[in-house]
C-alpha positions in Angstrom: 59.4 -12.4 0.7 56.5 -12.0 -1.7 56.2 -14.4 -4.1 54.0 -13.8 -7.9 53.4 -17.2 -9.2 51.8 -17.4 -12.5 50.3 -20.9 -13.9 50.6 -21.9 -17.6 48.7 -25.3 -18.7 50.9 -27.8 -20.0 50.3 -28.6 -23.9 48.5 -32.2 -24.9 46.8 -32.6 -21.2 43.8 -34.6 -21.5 41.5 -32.4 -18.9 38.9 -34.3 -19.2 39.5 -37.3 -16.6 41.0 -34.3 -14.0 38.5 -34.0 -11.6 40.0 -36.2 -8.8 43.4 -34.2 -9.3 41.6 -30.6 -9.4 40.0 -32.3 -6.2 43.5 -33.0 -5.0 45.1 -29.5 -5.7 42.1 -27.7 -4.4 42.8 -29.5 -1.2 46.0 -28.9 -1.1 46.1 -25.2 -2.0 43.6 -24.6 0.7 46.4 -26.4 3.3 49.0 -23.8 1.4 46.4 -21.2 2.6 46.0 -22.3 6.1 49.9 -22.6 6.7 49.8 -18.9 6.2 51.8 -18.9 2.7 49.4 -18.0 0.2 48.1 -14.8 0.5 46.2 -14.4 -2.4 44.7 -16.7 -5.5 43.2 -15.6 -8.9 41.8 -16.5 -12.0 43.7 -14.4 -15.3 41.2 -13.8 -18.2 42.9 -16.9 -19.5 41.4 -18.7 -16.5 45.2 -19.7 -15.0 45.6 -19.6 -11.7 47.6 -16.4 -10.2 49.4 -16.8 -6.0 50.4 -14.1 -4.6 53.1 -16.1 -2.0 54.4 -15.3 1.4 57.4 -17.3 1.4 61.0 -17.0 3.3 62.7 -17.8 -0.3 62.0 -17.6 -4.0 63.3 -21.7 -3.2 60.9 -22.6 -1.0 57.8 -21.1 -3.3 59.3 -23.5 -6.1 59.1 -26.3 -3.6 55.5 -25.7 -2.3 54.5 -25.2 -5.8 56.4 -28.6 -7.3 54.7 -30.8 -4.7 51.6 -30.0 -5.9 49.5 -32.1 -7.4 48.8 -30.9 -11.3 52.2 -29.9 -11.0 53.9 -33.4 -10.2 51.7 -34.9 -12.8 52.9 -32.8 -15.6 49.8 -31.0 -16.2 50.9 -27.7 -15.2 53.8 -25.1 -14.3 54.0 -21.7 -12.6 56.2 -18.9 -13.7 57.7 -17.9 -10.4 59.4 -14.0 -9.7 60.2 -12.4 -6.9 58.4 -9.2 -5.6 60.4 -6.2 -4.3 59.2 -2.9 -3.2 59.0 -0.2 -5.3 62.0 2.2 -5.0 61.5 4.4 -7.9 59.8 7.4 -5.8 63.3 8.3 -4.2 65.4 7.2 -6.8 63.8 8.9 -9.6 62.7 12.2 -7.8 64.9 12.1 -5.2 64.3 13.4 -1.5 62.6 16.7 -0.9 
């Protein structure tokens, strides 16, 4: 199942004494990658991280995201959605 995860800062974070938990996300991310389940990272124009996950459940994308590290600290979430193929070729035109 493909997974879109969008990241939203979390308001009043002090980002200033985060570099040793970037360090730590970073590293873990990359692991993420490895395993196989994230297929894709981005910045936005808002500079907020974008996944594109590979995941066997919407579930276990919330759980790979929650353990990590900017996460469990509180200094950031992910809006989380499921991607489906689109359908709307046949449905809207119909077969030929």
């Amino acid at each position: 199942m493909k997974i879109l995860a969008i990241e939203k800062d979390l308001p009043g974070v002090d980002w200033s004494n985060a570099q040793y938990a970037l360090e730590q996300e970073t590293r873990q991310v990359y692991q993420i990658y490895l395993a196989g389940l994230l297929r894709e990272i981005y910045f936005n124009e808002s500079h907020n991280a974008v996944l594109v996950l590979e995941c066997e459940s919407k579930q276990q994308a919330l759980e790979i995201l929650g353990s990590l590290p900017l996460v469990r600290k509180k200094m950031i979430e992910f809006d989380v959605m499921e991607l489906r193929p689109y359908d709307g070729y046949l449905r809207i035109i119909g077969k030929d």
